[in-house]
KEPA-219472 format. One line per field, with one value per residue (C-alpha): residue in three letters; z, y, x; residue number from 1. Coordinates in nm, 2 decimals, m for minus. Layout:
<sites>
res ALA:...
w Z:...
v Y:...
u X:...
n NUM:...
</sites>
This chain:
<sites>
res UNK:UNK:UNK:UNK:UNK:UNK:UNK:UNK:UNK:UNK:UNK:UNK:UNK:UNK:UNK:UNK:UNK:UNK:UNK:UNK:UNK:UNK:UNK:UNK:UNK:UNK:UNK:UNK:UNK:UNK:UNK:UNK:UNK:UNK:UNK:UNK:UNK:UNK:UNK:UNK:UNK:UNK:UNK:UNK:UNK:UNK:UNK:UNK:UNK:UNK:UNK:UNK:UNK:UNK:UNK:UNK:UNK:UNK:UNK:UNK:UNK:UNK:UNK:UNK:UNK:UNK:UNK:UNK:UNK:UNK:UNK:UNK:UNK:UNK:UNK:UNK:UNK:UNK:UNK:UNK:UNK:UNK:UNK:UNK:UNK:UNK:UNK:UNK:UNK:UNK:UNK:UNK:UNK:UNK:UNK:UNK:UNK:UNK:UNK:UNK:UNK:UNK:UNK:UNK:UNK:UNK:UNK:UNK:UNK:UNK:UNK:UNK:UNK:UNK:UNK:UNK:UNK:UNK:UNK:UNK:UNK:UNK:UNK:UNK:UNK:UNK:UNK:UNK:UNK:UNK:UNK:UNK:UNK:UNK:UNK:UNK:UNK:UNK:UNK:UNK:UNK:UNK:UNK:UNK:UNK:UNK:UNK:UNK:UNK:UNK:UNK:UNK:UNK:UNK:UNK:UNK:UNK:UNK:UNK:UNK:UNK:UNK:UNK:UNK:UNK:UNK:UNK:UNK:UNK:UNK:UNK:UNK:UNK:UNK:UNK:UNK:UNK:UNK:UNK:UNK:UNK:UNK:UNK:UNK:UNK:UNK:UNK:UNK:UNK:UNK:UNK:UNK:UNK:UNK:UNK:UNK:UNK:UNK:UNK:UNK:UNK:UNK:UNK:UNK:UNK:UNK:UNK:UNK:UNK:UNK:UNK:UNK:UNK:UNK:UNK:UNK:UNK:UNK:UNK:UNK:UNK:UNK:UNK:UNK:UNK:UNK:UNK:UNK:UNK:UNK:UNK:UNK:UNK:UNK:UNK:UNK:UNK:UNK:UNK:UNK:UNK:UNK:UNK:UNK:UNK:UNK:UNK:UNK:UNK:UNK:UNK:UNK:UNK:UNK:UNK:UNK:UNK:UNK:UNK:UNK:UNK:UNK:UNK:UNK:UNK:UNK:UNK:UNK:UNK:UNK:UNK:UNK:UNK:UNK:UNK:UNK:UNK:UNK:UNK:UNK:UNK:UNK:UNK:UNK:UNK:UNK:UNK:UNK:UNK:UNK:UNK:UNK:UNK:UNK:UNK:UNK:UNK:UNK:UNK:UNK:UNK:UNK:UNK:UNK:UNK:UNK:UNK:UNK:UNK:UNK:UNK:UNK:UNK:UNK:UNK:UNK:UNK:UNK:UNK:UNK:UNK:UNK:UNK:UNK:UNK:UNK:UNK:UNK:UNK:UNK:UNK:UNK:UNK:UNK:UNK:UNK:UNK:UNK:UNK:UNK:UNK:UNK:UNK:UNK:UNK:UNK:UNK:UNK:UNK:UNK:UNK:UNK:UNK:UNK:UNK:UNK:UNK:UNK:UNK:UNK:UNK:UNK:UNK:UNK:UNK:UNK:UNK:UNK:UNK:UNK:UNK:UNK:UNK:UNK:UNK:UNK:UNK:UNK:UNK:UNK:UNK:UNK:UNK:UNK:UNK:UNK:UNK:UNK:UNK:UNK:UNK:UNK:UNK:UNK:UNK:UNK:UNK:UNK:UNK:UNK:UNK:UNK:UNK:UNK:UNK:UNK:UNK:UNK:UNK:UNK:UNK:UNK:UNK:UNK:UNK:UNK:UNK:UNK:UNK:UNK:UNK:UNK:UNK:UNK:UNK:UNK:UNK:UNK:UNK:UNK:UNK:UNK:UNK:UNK:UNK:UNK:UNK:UNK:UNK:UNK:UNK:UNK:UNK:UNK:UNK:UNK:UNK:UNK:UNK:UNK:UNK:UNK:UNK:UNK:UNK:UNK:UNK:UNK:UNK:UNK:UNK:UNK:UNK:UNK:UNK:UNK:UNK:UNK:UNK:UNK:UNK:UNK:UNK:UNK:UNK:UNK:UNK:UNK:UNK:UNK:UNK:UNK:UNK:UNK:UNK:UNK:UNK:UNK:UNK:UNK:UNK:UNK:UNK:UNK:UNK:UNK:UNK:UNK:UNK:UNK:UNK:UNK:UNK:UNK:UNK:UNK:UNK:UNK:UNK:UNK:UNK:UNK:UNK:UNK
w 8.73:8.63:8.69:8.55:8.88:9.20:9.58:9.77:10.17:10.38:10.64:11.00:11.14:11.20:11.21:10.99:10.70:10.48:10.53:10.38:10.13:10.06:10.08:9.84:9.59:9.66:9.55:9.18:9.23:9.30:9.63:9.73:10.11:10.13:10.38:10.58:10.51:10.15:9.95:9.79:9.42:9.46:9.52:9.24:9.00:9.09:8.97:9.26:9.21:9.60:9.90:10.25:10.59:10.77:11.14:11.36:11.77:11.81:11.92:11.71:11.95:12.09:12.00:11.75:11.62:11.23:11.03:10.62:10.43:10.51:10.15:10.07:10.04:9.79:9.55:9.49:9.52:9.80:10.11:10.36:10.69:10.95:11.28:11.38:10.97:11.07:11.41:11.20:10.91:11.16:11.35:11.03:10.93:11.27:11.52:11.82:11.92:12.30:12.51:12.48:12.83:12.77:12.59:12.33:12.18:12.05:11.90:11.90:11.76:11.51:11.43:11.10:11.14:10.82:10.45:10.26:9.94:10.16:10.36:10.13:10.13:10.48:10.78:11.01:11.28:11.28:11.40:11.40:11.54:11.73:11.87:11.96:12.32:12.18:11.95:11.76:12.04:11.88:11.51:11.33:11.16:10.85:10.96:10.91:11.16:10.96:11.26:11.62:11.82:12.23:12.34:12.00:11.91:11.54:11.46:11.09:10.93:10.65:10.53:10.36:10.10:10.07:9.97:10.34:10.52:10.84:11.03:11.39:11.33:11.14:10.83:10.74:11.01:10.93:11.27:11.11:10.91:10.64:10.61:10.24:10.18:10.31:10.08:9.86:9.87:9.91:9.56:9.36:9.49:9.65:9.38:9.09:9.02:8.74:8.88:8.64:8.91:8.81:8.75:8.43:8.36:8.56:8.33:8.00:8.20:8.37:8.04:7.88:8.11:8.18:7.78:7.80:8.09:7.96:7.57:7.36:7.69:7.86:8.20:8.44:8.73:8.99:9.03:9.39:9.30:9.56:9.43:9.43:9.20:9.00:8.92:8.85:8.58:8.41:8.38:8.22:7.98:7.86:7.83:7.70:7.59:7.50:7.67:8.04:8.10:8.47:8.74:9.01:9.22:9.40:9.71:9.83:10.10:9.89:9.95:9.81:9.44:9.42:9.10:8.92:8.97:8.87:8.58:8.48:8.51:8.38:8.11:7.98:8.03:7.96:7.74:7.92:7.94:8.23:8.40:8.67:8.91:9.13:9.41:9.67:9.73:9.82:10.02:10.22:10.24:10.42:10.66:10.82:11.15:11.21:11.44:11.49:11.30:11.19:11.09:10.86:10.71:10.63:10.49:10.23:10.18:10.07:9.88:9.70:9.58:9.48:9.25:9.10:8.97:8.83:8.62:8.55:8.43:8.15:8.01:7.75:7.69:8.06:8.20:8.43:8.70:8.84:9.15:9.33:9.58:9.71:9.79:10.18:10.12:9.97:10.24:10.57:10.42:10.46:10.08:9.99:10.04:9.82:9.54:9.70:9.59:9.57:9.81:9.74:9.88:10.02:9.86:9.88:9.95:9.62:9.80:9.73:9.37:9.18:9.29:9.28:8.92:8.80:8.73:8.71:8.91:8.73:9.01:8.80:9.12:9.36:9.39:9.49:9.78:9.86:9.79:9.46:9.34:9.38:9.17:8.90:8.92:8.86:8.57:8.43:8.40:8.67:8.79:9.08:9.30:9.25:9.31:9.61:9.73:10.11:10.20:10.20:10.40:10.15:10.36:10.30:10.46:10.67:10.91:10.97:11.09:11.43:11.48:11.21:10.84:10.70:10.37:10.61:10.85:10.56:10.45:10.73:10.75:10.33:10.38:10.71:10.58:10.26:10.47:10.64:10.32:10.16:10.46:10.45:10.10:10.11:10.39:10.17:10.46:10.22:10.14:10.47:10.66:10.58:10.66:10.76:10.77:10.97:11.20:11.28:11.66:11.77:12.02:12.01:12.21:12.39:12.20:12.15:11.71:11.74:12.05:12.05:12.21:11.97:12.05:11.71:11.65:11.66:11.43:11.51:11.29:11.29:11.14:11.13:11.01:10.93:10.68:10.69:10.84:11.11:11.31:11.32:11.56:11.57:11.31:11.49:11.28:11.37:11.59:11.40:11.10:11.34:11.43:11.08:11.00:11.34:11.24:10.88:10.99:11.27:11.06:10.73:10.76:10.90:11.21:11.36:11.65:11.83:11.70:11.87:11.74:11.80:11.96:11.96:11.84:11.67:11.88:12.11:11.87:11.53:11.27:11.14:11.45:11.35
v 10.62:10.98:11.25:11.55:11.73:11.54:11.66:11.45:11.40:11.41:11.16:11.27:10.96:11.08:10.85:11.04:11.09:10.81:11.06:11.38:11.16:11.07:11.42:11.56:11.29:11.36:11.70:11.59:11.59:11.28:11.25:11.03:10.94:11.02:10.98:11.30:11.32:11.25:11.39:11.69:11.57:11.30:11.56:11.72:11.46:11.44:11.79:11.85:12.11:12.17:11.98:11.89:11.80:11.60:11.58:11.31:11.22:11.40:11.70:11.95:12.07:11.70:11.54:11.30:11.43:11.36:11.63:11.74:11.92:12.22:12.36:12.20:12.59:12.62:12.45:12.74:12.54:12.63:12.41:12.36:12.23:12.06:12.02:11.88:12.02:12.38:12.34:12.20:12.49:12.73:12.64:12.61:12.92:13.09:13.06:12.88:12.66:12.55:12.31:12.45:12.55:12.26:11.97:12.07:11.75:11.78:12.04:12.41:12.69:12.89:13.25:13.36:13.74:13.78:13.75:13.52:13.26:13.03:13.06:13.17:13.09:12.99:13.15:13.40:13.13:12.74:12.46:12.26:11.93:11.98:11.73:11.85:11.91:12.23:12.49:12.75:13.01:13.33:13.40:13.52:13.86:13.73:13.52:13.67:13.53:13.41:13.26:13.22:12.96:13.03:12.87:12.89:13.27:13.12:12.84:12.94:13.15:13.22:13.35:13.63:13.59:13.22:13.02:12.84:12.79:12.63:12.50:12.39:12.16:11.87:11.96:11.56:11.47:11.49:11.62:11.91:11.97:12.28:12.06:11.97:12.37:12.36:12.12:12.25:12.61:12.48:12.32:12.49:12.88:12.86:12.55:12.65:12.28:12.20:11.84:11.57:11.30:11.07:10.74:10.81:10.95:10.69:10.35:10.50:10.56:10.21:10.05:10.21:10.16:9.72:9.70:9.87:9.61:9.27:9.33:9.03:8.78:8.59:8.71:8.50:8.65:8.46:8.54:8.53:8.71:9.01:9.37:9.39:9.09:9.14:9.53:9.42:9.13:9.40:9.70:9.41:9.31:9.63:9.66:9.33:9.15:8.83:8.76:8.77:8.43:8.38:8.11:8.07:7.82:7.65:7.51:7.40:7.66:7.93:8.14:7.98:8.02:8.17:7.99:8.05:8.42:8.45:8.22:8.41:8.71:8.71:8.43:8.49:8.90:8.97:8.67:8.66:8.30:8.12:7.84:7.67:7.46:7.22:7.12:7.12:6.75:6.76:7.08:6.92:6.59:6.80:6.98:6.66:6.66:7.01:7.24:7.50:7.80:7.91:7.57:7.58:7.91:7.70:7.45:7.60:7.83:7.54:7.40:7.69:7.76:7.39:7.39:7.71:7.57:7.30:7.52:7.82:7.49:7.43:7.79:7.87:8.20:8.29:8.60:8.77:8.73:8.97:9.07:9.34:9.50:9.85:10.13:10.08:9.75:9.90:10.17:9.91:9.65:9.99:9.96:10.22:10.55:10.67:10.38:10.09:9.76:9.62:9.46:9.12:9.09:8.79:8.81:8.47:8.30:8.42:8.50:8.31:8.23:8.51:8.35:7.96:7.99:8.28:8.54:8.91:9.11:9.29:9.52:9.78:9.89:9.94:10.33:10.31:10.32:10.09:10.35:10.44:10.10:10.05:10.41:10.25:9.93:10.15:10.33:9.97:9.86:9.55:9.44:9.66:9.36:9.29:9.63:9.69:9.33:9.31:9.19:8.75:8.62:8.44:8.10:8.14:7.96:7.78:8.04:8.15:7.71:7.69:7.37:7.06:7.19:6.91:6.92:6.89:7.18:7.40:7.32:7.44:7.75:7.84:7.84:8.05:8.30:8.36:8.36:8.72:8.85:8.81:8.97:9.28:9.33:9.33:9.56:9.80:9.77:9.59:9.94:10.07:9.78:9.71:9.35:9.11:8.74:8.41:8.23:7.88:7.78:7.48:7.40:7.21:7.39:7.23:7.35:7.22:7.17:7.06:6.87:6.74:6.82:6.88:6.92:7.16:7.39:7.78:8.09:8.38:8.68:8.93:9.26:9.57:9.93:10.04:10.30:10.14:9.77:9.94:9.98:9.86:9.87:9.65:9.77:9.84:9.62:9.72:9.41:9.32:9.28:9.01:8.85:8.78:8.68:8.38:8.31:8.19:8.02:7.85:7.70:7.66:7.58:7.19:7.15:7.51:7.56:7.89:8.25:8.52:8.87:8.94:9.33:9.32:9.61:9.60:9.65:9.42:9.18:9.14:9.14:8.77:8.50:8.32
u 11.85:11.87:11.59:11.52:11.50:11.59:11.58:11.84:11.74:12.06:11.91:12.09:11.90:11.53:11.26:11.05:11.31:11.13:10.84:10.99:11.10:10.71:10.58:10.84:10.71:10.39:10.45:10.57:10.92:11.16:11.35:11.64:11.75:12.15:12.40:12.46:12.82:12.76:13.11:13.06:13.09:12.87:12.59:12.76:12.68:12.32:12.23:11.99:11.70:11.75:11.84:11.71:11.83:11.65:11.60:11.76:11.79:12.17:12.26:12.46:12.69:12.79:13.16:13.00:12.74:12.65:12.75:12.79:12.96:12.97:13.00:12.69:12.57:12.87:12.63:12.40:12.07:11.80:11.91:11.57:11.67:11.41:11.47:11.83:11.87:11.79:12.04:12.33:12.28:12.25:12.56:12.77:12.65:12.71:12.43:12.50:12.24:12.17:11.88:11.56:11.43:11.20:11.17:10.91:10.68:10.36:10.14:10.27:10.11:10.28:10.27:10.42:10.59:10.74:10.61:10.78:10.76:10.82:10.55:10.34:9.95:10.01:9.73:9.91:9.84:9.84:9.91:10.28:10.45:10.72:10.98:11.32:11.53:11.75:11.70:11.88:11.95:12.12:12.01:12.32:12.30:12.25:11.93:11.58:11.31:11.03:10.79:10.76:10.54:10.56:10.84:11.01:11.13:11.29:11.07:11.10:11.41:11.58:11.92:11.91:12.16:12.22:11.92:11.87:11.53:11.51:11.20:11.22:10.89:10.80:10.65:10.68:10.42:10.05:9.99:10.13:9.81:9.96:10.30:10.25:10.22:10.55:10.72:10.52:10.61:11.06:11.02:10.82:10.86:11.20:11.35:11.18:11.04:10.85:10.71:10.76:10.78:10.44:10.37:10.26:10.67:10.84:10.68:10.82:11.15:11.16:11.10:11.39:11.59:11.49:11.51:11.89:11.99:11.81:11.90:11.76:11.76:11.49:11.42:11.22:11.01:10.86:10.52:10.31:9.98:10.08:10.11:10.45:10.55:10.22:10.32:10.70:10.54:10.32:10.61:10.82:10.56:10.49:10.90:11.01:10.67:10.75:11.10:10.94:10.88:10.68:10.72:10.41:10.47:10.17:10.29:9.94:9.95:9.77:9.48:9.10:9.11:9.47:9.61:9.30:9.32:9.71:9.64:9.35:9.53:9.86:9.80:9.46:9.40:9.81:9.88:10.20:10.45:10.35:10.46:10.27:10.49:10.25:10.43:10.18:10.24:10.63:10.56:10.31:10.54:10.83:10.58:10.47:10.49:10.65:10.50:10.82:10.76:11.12:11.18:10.85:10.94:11.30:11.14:10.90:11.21:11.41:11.11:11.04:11.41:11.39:11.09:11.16:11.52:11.32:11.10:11.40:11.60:11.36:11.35:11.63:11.81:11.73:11.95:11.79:11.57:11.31:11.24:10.98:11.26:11.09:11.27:11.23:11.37:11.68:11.71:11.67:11.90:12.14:12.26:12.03:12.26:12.48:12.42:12.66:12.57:12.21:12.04:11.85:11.50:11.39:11.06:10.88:11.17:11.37:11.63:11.96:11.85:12.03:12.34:12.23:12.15:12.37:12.13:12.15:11.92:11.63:11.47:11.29:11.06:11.36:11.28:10.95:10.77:10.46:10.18:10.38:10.40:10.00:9.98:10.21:9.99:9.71:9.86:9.97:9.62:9.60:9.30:9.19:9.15:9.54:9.65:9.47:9.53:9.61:10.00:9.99:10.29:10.56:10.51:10.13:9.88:10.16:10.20:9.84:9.79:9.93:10.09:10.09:9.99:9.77:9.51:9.24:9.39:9.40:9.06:8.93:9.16:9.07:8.71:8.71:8.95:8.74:8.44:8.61:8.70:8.42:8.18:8.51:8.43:8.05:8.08:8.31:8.54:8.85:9.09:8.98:9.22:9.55:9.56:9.24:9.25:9.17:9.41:9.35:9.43:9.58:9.36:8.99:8.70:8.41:8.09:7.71:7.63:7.26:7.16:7.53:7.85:8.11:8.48:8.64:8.94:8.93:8.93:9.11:9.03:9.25:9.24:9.46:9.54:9.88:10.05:10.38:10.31:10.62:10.33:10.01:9.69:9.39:9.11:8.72:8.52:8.17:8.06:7.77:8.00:8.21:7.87:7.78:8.16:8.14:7.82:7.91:8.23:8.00:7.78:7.96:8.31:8.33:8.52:8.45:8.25:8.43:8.56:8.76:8.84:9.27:9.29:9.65:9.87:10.18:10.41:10.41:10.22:10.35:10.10:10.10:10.07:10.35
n 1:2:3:4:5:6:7:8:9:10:11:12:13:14:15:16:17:18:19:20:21:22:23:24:25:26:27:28:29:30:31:32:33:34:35:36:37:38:39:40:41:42:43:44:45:46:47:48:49:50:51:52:53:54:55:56:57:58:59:60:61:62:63:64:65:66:67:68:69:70:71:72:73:74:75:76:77:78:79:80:81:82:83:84:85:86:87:88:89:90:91:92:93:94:95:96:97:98:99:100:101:102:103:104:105:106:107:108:109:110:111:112:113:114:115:116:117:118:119:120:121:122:123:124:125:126:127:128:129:130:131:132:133:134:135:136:137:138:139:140:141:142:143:144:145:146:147:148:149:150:151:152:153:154:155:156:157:158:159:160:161:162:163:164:165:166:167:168:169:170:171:172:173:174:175:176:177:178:179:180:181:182:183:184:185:186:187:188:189:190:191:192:193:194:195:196:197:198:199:200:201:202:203:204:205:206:207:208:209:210:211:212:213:214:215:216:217:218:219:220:221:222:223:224:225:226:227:228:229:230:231:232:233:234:235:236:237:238:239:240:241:242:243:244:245:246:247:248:249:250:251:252:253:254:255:256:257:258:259:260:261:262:263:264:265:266:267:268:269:270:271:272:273:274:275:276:277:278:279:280:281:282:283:284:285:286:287:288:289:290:291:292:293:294:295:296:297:298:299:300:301:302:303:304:305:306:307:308:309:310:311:312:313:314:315:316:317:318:319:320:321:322:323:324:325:326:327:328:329:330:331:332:333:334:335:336:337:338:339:340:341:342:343:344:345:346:347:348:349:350:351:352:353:354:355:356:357:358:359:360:361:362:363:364:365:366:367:368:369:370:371:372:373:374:375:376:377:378:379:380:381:382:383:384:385:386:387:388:389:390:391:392:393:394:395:396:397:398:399:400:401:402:403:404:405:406:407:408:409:410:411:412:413:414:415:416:417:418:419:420:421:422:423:424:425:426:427:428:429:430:431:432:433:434:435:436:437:438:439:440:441:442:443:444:445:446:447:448:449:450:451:452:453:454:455:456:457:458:459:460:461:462:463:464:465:466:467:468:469:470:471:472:473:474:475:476:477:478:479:480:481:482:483:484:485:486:487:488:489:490:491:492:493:494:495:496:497:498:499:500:501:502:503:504:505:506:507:508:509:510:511:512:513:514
</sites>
């Protein structure tokens, strides 16, 4: 897709280059993760407003080390270089860069010595995130020295004739707490931006650009009730109207009240095509008797592809199909540099259908990132209880049952889980997690229900908070909230007598138990 203006992000391998990416968005203007070693005229033919090199674990001066092109500064747009960025431009430029005396990683306070645009608005002393083992050692002539922090004599320079700025810190990082002033500052100061990155921008684009590739065809979408799917369903509508056709398939291993929602939703509120698929009764015919995991998640992946042929079969004219691949998607499946071919997501067990029923791909959200997508979701006009919907696994219910999925297992499971979410919600704690639900454990508990003994399963709630879902760590639910949560599952939810709270972080835990 083009952009008006567009900041490509040579990515030299750093684990934060998703996050410069972010920020520069943030700031209004669209950004793009490249190779390093891009060629020349493919920058070129992106007409970028500026560039950036990112950090990344190497060292400049070893045998192997990534490197660019070094007439990237042949292009005669502002170049800002972070970390192992600023230690690559400065070599190519003529600095030599060495080891630091000492490994520098954490907090480092900076001193800004020289006005500058770039700095501009900045205090005279703050605080910076540092992470590197070698640093830029002689500043060549041409160099000016922009700011110091102790260990650090150039921890901010510039050239003076060619439009390169290097910082030695992580402006990325939000333990660098003036980073956004950076960015801010490179694009619209130094690259003369004008900002017309916004959701508001990208729809009409998107539209255009789904109603060049799909023509007069049908295109079908399959349709989950997460964000993802639910935002790619509305930009299509508002693009094609009446030639997105939707598939939800109810595989009996939803959520309490799933199907109404979606129905309710997309059909009534949107008036968009719908097709309902109920095949709860053959998905819950194949899971009889399994207990292993993987070979659950390959069964309702089977299942799934199967019903949803069934219902694509019956829909004339079809094309295309939809699908809600995210940025990140495109990036880790390592298709997402330098435009090579796209990658198919295996959201909700889609995968493999393109191909199985001779589709074309319609990804119309496959430059976004996850934040953006709920911001376009927004700006669509979904439901706020969609858009801010926490992630539900593609197997569903399936994988939050340990052991045998039954009716009567997921009974149990349903009514617990909405138990939590309703007590999260009540206590406004719902967009302060990233992820809360109930787990049911395979195992029965000795407990006393009235006078009697009783012998039941096991909740597990678990909650979390995560940016990225990368990482995740276990969410401090104020215990009285818990209490009231056991309490209710106790006493309402037949077949319950015990509940325990998971405080496991991700890693070594994943999020989801199975």
């Amino acid at each position: 897709m083009l952009h008006d203006e567009v900041i490509p992000i040579l990515d030299f391998g750093s684990q934060y280059a998703q996050l410069i990416a972010r920020r520069v968005r943030e700031a209004g203007v669209y950004s793009e993760l490249v190779r390093p070693d891009i060629p020349l005229e493919e920058l070129k033919k992106m007409s970028p407003k500026g560039l950036i090199l990112s950090g990344g674990p190497s060292s400049v001066y070893e045998p192997n080390a990534p490197k660019s092109d070094p007439r990237i500064f042949e292009l005669g747009v502002p170049v800002l270089g972070i970390c192992y960025g600023m230690q690559l431009a400065s070599q190519l430029l003529g600095g030599q860069v060495k080891p630091a005396k000492a490994r520098e990683y954490g907090r480092a306070k900076l001193h800004v010595t020289q006005n500058d645009p770039f700095l501009k608005g900045l205090p005279a002393d703050m605080s910076v995130w540092m992470s590197h083992g070698d640093q830029v050692h002689d500043l060549p002539k041409d160099f000016l020295p922009l700011a110091t922090t102790p260990t650090c004599p150039y921890a901010a320079a510039k050239h003076r004739t060619i439009p390169f700025y290097g910082v030695q810190f992580h402006p990325e990082v939000t333990h660098t707490p003036r980073g956004e002033q950076i960015f801010h500052n490179f694009l619209y100061e130094i690259c003369k931006c004008a900002g017309s990155w916004t959701m508001g921008n990208f729809v009409e684009q998107a539209a255009e650009r789904v109603r060049k590739q799909v023509g007069k065809a049908k295109v079908i979408c399959g349709l989950s009730g997460g964000v993802d799917s639910s935002v790619v369903v509305a930009l299509l509508h508002k693009a094609i109207g009446n030639q997105l056709v939707c598939i939800f398939v109810d595989n009996g291993l939803l959520r309490k009240n799933e199907r109404e929602l979606v129905e309710s939703t997309f059909r009534h509120h949107f008036k968009i095509e719908l097709h309902v698929s109920d095949a709860s009764k053959q998905f819950l015919t194949e899971l009889k008797g399994v207990t292993d995991p993987q070979q659950k998640r390959k069964i309702i992946g089977k299942e799934f592809i199967e019903a949803f042929k069934r219902e694509a079969e019956t829909i004339a004219d079809a094309k295309f199909l939809a699908q809600g691949t995210l940025y990140p998607d495109v990036i880790e499946s390592g298709h997402g540099y330098a435009g090579t071919a796209a990658n198919i997501k295996l959201h909700h067990n889609v995968g493999g259908l393109p191909e199985q029923l001779g589709f074309e791909l319609v990804e119309p959200l496959r430059e976004l990132f996850k934040d953006e997508v709920r911001q376009l979701g927004e700006v669509l006009g979904l439901p706020e209880n969609i858009v801010w919907r926490h992630p539900f696994p593609g197997p569903g219910l399936a994988v939050r049952v340990m052991g045998e999925v039954t009716e009567e297992r997921l009974r149990v499971l349903r009514d617990a889980d909405e138990i939590v979410l309703e007590e999260l919600i009540a206590a406004n704690l719902y967009r302060k997690t990233a992820q809360v639900f109930a787990v049911l454990l395979p195992i029965g508990t000795v407990g006393v229900m009235g006078d009697a003994r009783s012998y039941d399963s096991v909740i597990a709630i678990r909650a979390v908070e995560s940016k990225d879902f990368m990482t995740a760590d276990w969410a401090r639910i104020p215990f009285d909230l818990l209490a009231t949560m056991s309490n209710r599952i106790i006493n309402e939810v037949r077949g319950v007598n015990r509940v325990v709270y998971d405080i496991s972080s991700k890693p070594p835990a994943t999020i989801e138990w199975e």
